[in-house]
BAFI-3210 file (N, C-alpha, C; in Angstrom, 3 decimals, decimal comma, padded with zeros to 6 digits):
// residues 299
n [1|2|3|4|5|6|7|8|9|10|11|12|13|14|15|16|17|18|19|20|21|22|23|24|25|26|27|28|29|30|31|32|33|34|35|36|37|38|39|40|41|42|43|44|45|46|47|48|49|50|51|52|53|54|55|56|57|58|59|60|61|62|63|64|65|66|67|68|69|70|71|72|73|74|75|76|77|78|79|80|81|82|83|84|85|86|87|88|89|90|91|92|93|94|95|96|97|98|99|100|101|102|103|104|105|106|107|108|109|110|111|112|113|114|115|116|117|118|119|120|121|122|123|124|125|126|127|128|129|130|131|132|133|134|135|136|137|138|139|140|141|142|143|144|145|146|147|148|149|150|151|152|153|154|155|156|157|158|159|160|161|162|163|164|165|166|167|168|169|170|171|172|173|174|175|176|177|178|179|180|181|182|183|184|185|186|187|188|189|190|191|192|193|194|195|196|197|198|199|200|201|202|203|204|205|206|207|208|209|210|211|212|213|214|215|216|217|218|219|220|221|222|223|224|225|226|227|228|229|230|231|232|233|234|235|236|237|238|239|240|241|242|243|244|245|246|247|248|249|250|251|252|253|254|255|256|257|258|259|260|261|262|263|264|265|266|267|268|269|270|271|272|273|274|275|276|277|278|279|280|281|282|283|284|285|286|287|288|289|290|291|292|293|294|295|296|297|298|299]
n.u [-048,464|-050,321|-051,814|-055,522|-057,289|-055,538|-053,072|-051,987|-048,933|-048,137|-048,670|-047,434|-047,250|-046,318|-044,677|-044,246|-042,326|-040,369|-039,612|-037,951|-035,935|-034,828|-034,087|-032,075|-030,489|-029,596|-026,372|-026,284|-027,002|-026,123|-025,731|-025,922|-028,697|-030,147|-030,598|-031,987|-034,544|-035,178|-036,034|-038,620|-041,214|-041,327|-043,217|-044,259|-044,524|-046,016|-048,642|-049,021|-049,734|-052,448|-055,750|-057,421|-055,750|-054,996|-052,385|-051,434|-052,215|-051,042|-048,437|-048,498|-049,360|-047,287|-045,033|-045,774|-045,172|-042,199|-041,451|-041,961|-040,498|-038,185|-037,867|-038,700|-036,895|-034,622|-032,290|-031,084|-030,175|-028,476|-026,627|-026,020|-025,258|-022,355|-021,542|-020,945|-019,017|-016,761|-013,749|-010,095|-009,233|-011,375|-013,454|-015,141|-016,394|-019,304|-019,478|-018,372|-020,147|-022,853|-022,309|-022,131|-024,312|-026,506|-025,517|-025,740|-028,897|-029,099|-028,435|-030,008|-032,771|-031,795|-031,698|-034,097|-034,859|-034,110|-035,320|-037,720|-038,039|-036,731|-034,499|-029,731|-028,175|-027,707|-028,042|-025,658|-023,741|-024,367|-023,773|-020,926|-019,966|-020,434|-018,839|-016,497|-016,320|-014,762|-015,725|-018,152|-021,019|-021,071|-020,880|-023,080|-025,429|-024,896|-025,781|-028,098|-030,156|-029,722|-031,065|-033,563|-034,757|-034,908|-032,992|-031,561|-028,819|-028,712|-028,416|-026,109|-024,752|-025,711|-024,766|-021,567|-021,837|-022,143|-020,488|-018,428|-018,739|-019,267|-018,464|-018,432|-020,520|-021,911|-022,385|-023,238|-025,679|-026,937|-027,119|-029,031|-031,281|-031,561|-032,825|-035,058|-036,518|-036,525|-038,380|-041,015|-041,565|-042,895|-044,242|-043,677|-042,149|-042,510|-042,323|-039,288|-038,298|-039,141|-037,738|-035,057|-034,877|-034,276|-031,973|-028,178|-026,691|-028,484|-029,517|-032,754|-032,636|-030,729|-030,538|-030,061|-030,182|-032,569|-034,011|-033,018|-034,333|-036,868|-038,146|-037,802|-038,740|-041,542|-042,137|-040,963|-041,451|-043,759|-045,120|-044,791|-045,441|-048,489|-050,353|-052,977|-054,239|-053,420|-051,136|-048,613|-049,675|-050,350|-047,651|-046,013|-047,729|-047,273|-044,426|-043,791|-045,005|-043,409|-040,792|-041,483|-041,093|-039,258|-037,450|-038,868|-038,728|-038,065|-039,870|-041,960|-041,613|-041,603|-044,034|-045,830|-045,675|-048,068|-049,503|-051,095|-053,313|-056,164|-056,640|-056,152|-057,796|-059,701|-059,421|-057,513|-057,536|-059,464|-058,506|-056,050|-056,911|-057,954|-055,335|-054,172|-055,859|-055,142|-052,950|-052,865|-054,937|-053,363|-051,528|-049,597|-048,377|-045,761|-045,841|-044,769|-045,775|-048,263|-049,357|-049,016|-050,275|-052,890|-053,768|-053,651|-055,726|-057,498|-057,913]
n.v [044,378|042,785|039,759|038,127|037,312|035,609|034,049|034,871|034,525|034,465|036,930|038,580|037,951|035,044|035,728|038,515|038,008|036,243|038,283|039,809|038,150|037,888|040,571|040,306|039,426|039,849|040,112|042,389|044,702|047,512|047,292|049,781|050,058|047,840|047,800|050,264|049,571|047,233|047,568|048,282|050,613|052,882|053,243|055,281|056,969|054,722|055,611|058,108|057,634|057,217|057,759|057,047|056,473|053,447|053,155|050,655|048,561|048,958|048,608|045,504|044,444|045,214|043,892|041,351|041,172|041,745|039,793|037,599|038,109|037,982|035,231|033,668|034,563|033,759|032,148|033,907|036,411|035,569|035,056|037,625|038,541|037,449|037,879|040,877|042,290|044,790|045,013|045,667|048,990|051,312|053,367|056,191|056,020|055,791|053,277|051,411|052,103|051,796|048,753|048,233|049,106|047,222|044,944|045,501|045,530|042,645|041,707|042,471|040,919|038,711|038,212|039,195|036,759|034,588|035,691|035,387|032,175|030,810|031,302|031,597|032,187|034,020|036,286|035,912|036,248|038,793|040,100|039,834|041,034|043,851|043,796|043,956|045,409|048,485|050,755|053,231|052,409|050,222|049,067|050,703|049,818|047,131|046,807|047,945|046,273|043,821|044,871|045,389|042,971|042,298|040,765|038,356|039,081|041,611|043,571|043,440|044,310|046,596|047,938|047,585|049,436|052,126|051,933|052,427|054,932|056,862|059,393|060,718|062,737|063,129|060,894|059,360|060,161|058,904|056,367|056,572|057,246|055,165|052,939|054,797|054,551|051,793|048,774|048,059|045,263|044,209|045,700|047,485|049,337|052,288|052,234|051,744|054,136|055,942|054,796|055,322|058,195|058,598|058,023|058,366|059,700|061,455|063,770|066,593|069,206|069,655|070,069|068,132|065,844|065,453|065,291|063,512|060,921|061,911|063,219|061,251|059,112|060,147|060,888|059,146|056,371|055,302|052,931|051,885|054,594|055,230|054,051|051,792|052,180|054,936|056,056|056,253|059,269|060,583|060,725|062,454|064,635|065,859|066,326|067,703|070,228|070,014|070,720|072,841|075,297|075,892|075,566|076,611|076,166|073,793|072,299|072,978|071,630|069,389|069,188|069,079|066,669|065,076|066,542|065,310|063,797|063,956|062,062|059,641|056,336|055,407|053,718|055,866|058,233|060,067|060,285|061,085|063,835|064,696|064,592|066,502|068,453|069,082|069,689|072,780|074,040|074,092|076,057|079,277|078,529|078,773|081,217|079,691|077,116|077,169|078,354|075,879|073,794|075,007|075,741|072,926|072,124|073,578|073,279]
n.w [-001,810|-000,416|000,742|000,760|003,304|005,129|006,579|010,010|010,130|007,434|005,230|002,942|-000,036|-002,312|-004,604|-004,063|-002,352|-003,941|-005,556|-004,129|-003,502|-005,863|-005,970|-003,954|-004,455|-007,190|-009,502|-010,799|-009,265|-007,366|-004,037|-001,705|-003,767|-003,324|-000,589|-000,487|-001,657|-000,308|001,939|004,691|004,927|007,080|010,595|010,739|008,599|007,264|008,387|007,671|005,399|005,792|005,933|008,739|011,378|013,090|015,313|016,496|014,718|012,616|013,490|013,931|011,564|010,277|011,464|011,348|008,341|008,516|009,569|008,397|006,056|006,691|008,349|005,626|003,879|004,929|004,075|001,690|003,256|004,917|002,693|002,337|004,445|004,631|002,360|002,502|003,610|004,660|004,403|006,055|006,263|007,831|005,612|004,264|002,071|-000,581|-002,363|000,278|002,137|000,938|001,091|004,266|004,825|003,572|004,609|007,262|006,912|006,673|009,363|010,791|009,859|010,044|012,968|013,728|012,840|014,252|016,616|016,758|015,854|018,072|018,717|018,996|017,173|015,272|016,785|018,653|016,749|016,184|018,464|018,649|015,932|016,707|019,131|017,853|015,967|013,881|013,142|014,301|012,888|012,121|014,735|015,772|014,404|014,479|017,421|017,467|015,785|017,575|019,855|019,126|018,054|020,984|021,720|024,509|024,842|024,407|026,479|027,996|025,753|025,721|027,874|027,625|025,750|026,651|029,339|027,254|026,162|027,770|028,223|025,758|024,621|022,353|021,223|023,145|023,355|021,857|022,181|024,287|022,429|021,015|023,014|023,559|021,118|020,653|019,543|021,367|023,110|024,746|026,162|027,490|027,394|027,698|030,577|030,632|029,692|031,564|033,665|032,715|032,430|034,680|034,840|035,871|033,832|032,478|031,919|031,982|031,326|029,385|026,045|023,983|025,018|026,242|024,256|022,651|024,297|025,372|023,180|021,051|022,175|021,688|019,618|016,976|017,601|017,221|018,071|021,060|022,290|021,234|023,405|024,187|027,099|027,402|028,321|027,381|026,369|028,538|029,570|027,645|028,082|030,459|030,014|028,293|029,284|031,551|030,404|029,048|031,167|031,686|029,170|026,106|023,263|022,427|024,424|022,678|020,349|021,121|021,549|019,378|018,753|018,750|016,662|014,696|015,651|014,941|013,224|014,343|015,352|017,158|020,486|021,233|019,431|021,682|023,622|023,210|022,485|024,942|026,790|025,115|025,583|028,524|028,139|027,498|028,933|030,995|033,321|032,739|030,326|027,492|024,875|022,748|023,282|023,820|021,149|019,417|020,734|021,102|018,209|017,321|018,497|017,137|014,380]
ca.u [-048,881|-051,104|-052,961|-056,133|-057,556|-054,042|-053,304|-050,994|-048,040|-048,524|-049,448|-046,857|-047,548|-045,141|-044,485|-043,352|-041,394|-039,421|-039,227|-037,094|-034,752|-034,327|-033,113|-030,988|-028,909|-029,231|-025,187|-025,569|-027,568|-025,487|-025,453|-026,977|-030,041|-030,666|-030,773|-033,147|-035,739|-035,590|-035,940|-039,535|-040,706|-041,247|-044,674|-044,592|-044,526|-047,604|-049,533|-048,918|-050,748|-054,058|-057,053|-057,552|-054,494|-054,583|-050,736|-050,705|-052,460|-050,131|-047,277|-048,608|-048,870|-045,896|-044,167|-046,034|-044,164|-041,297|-041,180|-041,990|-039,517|-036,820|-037,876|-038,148|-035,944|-033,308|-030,664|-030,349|-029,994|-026,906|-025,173|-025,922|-024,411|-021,586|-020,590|-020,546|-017,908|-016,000|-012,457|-009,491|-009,621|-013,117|-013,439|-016,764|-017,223|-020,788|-019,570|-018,679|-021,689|-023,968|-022,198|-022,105|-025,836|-027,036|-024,826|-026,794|-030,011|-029,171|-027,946|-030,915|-033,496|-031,289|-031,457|-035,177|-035,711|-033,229|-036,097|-039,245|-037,233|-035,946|-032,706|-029,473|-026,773|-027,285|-028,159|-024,335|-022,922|-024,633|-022,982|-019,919|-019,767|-020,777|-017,557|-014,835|-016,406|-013,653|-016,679|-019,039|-021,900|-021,283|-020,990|-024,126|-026,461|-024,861|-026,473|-029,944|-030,489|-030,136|-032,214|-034,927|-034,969|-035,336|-032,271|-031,225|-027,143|-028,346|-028,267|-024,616|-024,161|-025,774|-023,857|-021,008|-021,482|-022,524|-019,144|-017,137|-018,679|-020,775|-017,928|-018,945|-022,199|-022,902|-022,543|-024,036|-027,288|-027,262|-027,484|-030,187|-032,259|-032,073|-033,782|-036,241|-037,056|-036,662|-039,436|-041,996|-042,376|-042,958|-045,321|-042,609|-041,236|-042,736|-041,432|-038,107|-037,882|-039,044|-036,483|-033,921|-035,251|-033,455|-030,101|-027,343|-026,201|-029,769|-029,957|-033,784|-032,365|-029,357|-031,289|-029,840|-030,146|-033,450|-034,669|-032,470|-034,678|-038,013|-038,508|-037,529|-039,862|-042,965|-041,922|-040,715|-041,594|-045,556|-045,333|-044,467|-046,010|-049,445|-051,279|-054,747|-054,437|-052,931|-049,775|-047,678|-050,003|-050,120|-046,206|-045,844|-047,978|-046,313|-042,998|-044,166|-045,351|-042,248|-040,011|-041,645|-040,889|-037,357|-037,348|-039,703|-038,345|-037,930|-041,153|-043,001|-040,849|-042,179|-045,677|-046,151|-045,787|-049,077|-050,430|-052,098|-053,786|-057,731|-056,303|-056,475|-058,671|-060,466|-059,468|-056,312|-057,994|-060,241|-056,959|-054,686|-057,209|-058,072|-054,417|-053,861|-056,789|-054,963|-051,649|-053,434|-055,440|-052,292|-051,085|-048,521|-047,818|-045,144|-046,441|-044,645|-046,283|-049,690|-049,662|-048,827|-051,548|-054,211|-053,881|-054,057|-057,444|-058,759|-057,741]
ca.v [043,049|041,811|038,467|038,128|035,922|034,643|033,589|036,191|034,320|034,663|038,280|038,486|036,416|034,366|036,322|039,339|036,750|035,822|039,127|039,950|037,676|037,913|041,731|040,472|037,990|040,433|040,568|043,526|046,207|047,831|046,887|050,769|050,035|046,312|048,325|050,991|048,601|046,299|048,165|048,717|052,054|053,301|052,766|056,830|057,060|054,203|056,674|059,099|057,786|056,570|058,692|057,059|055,491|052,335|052,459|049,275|047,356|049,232|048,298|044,424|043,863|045,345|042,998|040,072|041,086|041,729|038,637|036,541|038,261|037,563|033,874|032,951|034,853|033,297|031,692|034,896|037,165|034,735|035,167|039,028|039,162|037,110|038,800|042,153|042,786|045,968|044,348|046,753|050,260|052,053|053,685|056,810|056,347|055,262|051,345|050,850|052,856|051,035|047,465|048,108|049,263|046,237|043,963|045,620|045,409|041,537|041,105|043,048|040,437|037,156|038,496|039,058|035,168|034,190|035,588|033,823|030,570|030,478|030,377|032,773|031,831|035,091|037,458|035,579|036,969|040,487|040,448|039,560|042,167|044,938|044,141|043,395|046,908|049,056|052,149|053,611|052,671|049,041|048,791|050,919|049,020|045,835|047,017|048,152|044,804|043,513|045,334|045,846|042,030|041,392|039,441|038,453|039,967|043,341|044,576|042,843|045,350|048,708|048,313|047,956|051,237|052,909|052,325|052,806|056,041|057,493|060,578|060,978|063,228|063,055|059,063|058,681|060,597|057,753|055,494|057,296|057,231|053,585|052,506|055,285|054,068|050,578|048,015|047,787|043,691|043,450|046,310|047,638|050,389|053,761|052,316|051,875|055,333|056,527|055,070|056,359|059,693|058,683|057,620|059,834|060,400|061,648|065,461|066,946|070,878|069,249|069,945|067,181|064,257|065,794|065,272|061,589|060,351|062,026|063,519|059,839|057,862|060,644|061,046|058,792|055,505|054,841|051,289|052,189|055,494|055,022|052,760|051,726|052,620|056,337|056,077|057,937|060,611|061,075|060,936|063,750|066,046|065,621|066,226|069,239|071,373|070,128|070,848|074,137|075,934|076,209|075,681|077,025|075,930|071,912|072,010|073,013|071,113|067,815|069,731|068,709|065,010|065,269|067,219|064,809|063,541|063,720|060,956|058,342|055,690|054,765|054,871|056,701|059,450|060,729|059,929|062,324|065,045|065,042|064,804|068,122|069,371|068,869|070,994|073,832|074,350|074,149|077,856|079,773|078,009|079,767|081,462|078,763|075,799|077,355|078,354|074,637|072,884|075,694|075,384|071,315|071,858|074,265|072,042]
ca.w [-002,278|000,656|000,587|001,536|003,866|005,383|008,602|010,851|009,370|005,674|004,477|002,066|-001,540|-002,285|-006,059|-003,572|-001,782|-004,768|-006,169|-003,013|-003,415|-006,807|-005,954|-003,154|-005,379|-008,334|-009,390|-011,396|-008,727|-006,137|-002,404|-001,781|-003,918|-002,918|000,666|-000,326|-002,156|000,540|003,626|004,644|005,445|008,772|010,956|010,689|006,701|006,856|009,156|006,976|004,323|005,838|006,433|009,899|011,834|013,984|015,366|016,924|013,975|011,741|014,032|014,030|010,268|009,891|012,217|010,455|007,302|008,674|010,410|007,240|005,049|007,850|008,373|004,487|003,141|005,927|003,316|001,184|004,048|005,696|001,810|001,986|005,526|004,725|001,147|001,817|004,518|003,910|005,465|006,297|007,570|007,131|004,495|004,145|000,340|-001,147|-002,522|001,381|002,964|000,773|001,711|005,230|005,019|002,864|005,666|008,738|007,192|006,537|010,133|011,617|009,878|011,104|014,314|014,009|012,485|015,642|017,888|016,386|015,849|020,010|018,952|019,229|016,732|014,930|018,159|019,028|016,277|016,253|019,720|018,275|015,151|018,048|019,859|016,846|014,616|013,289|012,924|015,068|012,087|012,419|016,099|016,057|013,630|015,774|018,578|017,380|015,594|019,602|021,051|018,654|018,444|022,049|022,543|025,860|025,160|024,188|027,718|027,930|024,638|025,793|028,735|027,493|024,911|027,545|029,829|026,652|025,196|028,331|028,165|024,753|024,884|021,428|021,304|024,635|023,130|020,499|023,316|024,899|021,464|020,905|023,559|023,680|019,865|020,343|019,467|022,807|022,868|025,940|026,993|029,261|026,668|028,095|031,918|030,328|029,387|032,663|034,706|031,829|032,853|036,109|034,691|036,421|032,807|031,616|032,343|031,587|031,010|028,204|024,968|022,722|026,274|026,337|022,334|022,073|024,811|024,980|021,596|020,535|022,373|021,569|017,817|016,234|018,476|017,985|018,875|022,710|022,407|021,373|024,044|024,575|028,030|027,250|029,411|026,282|026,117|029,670|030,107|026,584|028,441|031,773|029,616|027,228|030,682|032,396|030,094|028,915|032,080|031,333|027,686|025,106|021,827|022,923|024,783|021,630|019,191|021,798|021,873|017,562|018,385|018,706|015,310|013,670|016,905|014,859|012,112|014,993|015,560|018,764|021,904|020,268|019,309|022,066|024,695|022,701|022,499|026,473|027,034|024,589|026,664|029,747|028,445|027,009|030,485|031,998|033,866|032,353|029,282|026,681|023,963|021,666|022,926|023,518|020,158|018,687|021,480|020,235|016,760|017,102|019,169|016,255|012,808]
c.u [-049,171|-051,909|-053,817|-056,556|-056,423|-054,401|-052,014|-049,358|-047,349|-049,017|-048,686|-047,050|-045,863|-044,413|-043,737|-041,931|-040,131|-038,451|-037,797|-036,055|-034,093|-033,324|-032,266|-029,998|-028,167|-027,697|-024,916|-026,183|-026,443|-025,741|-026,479|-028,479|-030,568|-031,381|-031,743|-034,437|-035,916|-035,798|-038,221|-039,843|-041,272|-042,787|-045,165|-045,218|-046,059|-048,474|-049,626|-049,987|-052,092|-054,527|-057,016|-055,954|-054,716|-053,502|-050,778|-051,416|-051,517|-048,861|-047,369|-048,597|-047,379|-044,341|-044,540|-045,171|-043,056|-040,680|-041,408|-040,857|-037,928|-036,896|-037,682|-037,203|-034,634|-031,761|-030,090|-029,723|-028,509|-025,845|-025,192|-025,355|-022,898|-020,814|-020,752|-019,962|-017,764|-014,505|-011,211|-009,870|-011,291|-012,308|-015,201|-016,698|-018,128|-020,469|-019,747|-019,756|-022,803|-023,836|-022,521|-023,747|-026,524|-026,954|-026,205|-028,390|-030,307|-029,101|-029,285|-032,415|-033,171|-031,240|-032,899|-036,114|-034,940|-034,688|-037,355|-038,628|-037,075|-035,097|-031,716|-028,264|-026,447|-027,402|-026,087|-023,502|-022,968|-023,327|-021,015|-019,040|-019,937|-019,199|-016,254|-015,498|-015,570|-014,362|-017,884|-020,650|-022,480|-021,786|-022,624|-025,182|-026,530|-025,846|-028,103|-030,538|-030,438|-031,192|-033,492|-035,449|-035,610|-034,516|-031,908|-029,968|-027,212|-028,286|-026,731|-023,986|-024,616|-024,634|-022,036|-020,682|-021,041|-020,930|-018,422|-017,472|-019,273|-019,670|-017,985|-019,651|-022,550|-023,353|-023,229|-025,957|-027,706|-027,997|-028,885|-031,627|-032,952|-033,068|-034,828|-037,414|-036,921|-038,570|-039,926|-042,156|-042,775|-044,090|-044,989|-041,753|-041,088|-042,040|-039,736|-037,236|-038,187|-038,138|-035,231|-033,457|-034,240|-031,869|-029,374|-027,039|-027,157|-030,042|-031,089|-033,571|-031,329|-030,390|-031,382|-030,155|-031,575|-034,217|-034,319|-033,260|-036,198|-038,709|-038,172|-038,752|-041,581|-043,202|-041,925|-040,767|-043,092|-046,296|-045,938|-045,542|-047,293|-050,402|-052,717|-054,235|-054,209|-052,032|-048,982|-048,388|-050,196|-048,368|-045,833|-046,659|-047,784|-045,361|-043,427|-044,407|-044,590|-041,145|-040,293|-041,512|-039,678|-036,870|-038,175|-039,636|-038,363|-039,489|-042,201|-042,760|-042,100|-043,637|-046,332|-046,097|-047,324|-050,024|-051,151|-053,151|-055,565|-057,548|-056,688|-057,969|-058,930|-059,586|-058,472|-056,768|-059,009|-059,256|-056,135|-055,601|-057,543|-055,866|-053,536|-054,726|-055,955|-053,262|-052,202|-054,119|-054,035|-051,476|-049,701|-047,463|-046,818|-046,159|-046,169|-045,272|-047,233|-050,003|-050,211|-050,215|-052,844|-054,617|-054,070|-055,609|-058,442|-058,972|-058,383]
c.v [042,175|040,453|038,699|037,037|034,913|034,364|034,794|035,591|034,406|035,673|038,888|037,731|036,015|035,142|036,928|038,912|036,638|037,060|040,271|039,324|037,769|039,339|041,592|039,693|038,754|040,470|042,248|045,296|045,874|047,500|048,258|050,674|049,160|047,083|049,530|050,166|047,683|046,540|048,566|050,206|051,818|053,040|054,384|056,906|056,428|054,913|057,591|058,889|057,286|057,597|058,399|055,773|054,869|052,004|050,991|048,310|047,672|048,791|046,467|043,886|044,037|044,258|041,997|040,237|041,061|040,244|037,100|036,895|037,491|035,734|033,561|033,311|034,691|033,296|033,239|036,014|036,929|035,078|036,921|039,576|038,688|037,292|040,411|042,683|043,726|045,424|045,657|047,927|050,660|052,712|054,277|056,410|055,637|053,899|051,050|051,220|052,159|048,988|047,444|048,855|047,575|044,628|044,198|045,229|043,385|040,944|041,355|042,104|039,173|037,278|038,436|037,617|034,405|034,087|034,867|033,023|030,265|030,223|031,818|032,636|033,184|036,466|037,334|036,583|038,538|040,959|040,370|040,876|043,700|044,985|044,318|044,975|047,643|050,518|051,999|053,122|051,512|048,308|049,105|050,304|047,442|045,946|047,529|047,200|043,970|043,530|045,732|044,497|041,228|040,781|039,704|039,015|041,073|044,204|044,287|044,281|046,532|048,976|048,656|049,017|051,910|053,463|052,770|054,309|056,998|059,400|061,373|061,637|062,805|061,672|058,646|059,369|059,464|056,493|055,405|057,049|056,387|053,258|053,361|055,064|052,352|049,834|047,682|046,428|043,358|044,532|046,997|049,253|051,975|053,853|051,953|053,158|056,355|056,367|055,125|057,372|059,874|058,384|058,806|060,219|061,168|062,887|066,181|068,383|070,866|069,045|068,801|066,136|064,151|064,878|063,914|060,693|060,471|062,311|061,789|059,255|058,872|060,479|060,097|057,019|055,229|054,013|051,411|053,917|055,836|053,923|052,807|052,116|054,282|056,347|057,102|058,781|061,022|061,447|061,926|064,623|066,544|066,464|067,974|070,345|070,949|070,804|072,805|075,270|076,617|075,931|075,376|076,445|074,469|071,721|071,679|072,277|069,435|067,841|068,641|067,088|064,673|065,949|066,303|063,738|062,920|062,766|059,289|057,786|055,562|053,947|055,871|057,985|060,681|060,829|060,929|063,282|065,315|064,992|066,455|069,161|070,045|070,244|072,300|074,685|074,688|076,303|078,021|078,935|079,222|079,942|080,410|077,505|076,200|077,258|076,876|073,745|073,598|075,105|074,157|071,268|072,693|073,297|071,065]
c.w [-001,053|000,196|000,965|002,233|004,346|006,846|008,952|010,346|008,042|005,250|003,547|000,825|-002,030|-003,560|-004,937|-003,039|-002,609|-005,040|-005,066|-003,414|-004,413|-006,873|-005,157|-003,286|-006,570|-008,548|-010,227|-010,675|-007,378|-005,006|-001,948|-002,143|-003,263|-001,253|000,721|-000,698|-000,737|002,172|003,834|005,049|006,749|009,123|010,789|009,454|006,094|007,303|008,510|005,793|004,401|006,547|008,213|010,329|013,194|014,239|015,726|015,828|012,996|012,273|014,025|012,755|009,948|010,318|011,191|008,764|007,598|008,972|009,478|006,282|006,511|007,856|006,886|003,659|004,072|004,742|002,367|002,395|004,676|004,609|001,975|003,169|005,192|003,240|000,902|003,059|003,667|005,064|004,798|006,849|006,841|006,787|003,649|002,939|000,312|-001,512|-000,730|002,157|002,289|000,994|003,075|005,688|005,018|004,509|006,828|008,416|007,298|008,081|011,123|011,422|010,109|012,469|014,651|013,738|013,766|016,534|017,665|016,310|017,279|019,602|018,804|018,325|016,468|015,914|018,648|018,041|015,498|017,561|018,950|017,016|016,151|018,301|019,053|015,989|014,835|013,194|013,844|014,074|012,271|013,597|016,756|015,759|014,274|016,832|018,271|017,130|016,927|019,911|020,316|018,387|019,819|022,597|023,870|026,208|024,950|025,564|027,882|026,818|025,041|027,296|028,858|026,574|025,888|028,555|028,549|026,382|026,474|028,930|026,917|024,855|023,074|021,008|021,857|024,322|022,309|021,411|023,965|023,672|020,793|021,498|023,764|022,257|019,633|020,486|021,015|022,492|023,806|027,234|027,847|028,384|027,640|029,975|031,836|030,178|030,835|033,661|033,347|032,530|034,490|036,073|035,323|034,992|031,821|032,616|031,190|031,006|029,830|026,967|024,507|023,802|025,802|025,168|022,466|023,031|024,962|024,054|020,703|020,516|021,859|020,161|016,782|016,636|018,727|017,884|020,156|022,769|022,424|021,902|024,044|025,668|028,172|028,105|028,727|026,642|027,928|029,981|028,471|027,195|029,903|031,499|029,100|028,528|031,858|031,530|029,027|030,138|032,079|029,642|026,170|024,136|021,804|023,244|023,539|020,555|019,607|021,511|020,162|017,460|017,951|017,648|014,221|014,648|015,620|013,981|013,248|015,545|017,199|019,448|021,504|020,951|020,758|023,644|024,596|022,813|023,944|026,846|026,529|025,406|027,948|029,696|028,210|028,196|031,620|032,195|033,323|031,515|028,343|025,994|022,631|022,437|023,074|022,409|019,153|019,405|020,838|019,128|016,343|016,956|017,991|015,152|012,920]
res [x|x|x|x|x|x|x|x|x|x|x|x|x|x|x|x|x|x|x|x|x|x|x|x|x|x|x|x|x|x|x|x|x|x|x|x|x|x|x|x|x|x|x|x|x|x|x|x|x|x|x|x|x|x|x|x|x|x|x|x|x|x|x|x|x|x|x|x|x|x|x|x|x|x|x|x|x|x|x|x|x|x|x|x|x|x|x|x|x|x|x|x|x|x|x|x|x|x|x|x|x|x|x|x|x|x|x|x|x|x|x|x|x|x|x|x|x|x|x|x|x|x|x|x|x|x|x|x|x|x|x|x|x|x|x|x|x|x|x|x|x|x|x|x|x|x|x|x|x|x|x|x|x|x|x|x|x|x|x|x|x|x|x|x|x|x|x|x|x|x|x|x|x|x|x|x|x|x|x|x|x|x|x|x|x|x|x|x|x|x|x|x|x|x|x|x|x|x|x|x|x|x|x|x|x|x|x|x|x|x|x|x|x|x|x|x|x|x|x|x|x|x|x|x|x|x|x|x|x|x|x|x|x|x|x|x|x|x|x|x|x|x|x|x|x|x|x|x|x|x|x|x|x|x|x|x|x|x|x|x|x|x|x|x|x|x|x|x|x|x|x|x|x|x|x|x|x|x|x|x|x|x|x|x|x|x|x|x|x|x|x|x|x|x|x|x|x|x|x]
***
């Protein structure tokens, strides 16, 4: 339910508008649903369903909705953060997994009306739920709402994950996956992930370091990933014929970011296929990622 003819603020109708809030007051639907209905889907899922894909205009409306449901739907969002605590010990069952969903997604769009507004009450008290969480779910969703915002304390917060969990490996990959999937606002994403690549705790031959940081930012990240200039697709086929030298099965897994490469629009499209050019040419490729680069270049 697009408008037409809006301005970059307004591409939502106000009916949808309502019809939002009306499900996020509803008293008689669960916390779970309210949180599946109201979640948008992914910039992947929209790519998925268009003939030709423009990531970054698909990544810019999407913001513009996002960024209108977050601003007008402010006051429900504040009662849907502030009535659905789960207080006492955690507790996995489905009522609290779908409160402590419903909560994050509420805290994750006051955090995003924080950053259009210039102001930080609720970035304050993302920071704040981060440090006081009782579960790794909370603490985590604390911290993505941060940094996918922009705010200025989420480096204050990865740093301190980072010291608390960075003996963790499987935590510390979580770490690693954020920021290789966080929102690019600043144009700076893909050189974020390169000096990553340099963290002492970021080993290139550690499958899972490997996947939570570059399989992140190639995959599932095509904000930061797909530039007009081609920087991603230069740094995925860098990665795919570095990382196929020493491991076949990863390489080629990274190689498939790339399979729907002929769906994109201009410059996109003619960027990713000289970049698939460029691995395929490349000497003494495996037989599993040749295969996957071939078979792109035939389809």
């Amino acid at each position: 339910d697009i408008q037409q003819d809006t301005s970059p603020q307004q591409v939502l109708s106000d009916a949808l508008l309502q019809a939002m809030r009306v499900v996020l007051r509803h008293p008689q639907l669960d916390a779970a649903f309210k949180d599946l209905v109201l979640t948008m889907p992914s910039e992947t899922y929209i790519a998925e369903q268009l003939s030709v894909v423009d990531p970054q205009r698909i990544h810019q409306t999407r913001e513009m909705m996002r960024t209108q449901i977050a601003i007008q739907l402010k006051e429900v969002w504040i009662w849907a953060f502030e009535n659905h605590n789960t207080p006492g010990a955690y507790e996995p069952n489905a009522v609290s997994s779908g409160r402590r969903a419903l909560k994050s997604l509420a805290l994750t769009y006051l955090c995003l009306a924080d950053a259009k507004t210039h102001e930080s009450t609720w970035h304050q008290t993302a920071l704040h739920t981060y440090k006081h969480a009782n579960n790794m779910t909370d603490r985590s969703n604390a911290l993505s709402a941060l940094v996918n915002c922009g705010a200025d304390c989420a480096q204050e917060a990865l740093q301190h994950f980072h010291s608390t969990y960075q003996k963790e490996d499987l935590v510390l990959d979580k770490w690693f996956a954020l920021q290789a999937g966080a929102i690019d606002r600043d144009g700076q994403g893909i050189h974020r992930v390169r000096k990553l690549m340099n963290h002492p705790d970021f080993h290139l031959h550690n499958p899972n370091r490997a996947r939570s940081l570059i399989s992140t930012f190639c995959h599932a990240n095509p904000n930061a990933f797909h530039r007009v200039d081609a920087a991603g697709y230069v740094f995925w086929a860098e990665r795919v014929i570095e990382i196929d030298a020493f491991n076949h099965q990863v390489a080629a897994r990274l190689a498939r970011a790339m399979d729907r490469w002929r769906k994109l629009a201009e410059p996109y499209r003619s960027a990713a296929h000289e970049a698939i050019q460029r691995v395929a040419a490349s000497n003494q490729l495996s037989n599993d990622v040749l295969e996957v680069v071939l078979r792109s270049l035939e389809e």
